[in-house]
MIMI-635819 format. One line per field, with one value per residue (C-alpha): x, y, z; residue number from 0. Coordinates in steps of 0.2 Angstrom, whole numbers, plus 2048, in hexadecimal, padded with zeros to 3 digits. Example, Ala and Ser with C-alpha at 12.3 -4.5 7.8 and 13.67 -1.06 7.14 Angstrom:
east (83E, 844)
north (7EA, 7FB)
up (827, 824)
nr (0, 1)
***
This chain:
east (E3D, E44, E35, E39, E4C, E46, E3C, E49, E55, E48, E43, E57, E59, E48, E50, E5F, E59, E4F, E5D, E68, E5B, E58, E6C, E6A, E5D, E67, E6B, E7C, E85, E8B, E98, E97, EA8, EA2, E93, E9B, EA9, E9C, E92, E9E, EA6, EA5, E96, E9A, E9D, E8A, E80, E8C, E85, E72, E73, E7B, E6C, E5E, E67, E62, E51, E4C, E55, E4E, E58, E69, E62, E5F, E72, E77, E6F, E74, E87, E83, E7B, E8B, E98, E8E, E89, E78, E68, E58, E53, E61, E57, E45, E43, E37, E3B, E3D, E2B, E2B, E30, E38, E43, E4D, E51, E61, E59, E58, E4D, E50, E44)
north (64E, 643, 637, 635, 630, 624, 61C, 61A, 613, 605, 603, 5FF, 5F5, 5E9, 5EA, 5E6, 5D5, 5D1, 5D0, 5C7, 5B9, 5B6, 5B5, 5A7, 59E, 59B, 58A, 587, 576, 56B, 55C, 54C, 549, 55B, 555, 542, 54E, 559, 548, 53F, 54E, 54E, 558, 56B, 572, 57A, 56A, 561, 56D, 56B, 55A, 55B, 566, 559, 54A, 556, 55A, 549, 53A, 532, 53A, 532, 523, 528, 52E, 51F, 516, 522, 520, 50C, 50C, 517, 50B, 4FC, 4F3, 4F6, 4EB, 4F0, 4E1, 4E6, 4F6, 4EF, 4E8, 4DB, 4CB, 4BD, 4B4, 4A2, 495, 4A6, 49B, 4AC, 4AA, 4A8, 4A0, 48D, 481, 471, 464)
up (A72, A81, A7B, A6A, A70, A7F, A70, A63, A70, A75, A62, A5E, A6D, A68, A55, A5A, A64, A55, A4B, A57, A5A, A47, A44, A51, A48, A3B, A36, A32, A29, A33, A2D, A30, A3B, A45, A49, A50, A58, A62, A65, A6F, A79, A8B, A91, A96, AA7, AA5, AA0, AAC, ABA, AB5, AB3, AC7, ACA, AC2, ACA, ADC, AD8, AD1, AD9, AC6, ABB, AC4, ABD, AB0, AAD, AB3, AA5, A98, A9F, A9D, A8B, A86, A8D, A86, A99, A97, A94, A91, A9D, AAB, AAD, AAB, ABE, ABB, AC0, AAE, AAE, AB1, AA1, A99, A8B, A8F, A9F, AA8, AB5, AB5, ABD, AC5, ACA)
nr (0, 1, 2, 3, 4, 5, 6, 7, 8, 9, 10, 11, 12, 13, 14, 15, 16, 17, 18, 19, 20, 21, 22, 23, 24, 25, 26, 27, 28, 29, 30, 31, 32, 33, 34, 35, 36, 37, 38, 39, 40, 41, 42, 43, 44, 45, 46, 47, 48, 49, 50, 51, 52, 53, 54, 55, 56, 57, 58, 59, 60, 61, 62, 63, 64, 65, 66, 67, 68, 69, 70, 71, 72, 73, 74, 75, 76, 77, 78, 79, 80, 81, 82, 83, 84, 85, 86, 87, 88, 89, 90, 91, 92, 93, 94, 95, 96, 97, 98)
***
């Protein structure tokens, strides 16, 4: 008899996470002016301390948040970052030439 209650106590508890993971899987309507308000908040405390984690395990990624800090406050060029020096006779570069 014992058996039969063990089972029906692990049946409810596998039942129960089912159920719980498909009410999380449901999508849900988000407006316009929520989804620009969630967009442009400040990261939270946990993605602030993974990002902290990441910038110690892979010196890249504090670049990389570097550049994603300069893109968002408008000082970033794609050529800034690009480190390659312009070529020679570029009509682009900055560089001029006296002879």
């Amino acid at each position: 008899m014992s058996n039969w209650i063990g089972l029906a106590i692990i049946v409810f508890i596998v039942l129960c996470g089912v159920i719980a993971l498909s009410q999380l899987s449901k999508p849900y309507e988000v407006t316009l002016e929520e989804y620009e308000k969630r967009a442009h908040e400040a990261p939270s405390l946990a993605s602030a301390a993974f990002i902290g984690l990441q910038k110690v395990l892979d010196p890249a990624t504090e670049k990389a948040v570097e550049a994603q800090e300069d893109l968002r406050q408008g000082r970033y060029d794609g050529e800034q970052g690009s480190g390659e020096p312009p070529e020679a006779g570029d009509p682009d570069s900055n560089i001029e030439q006296t002879t």
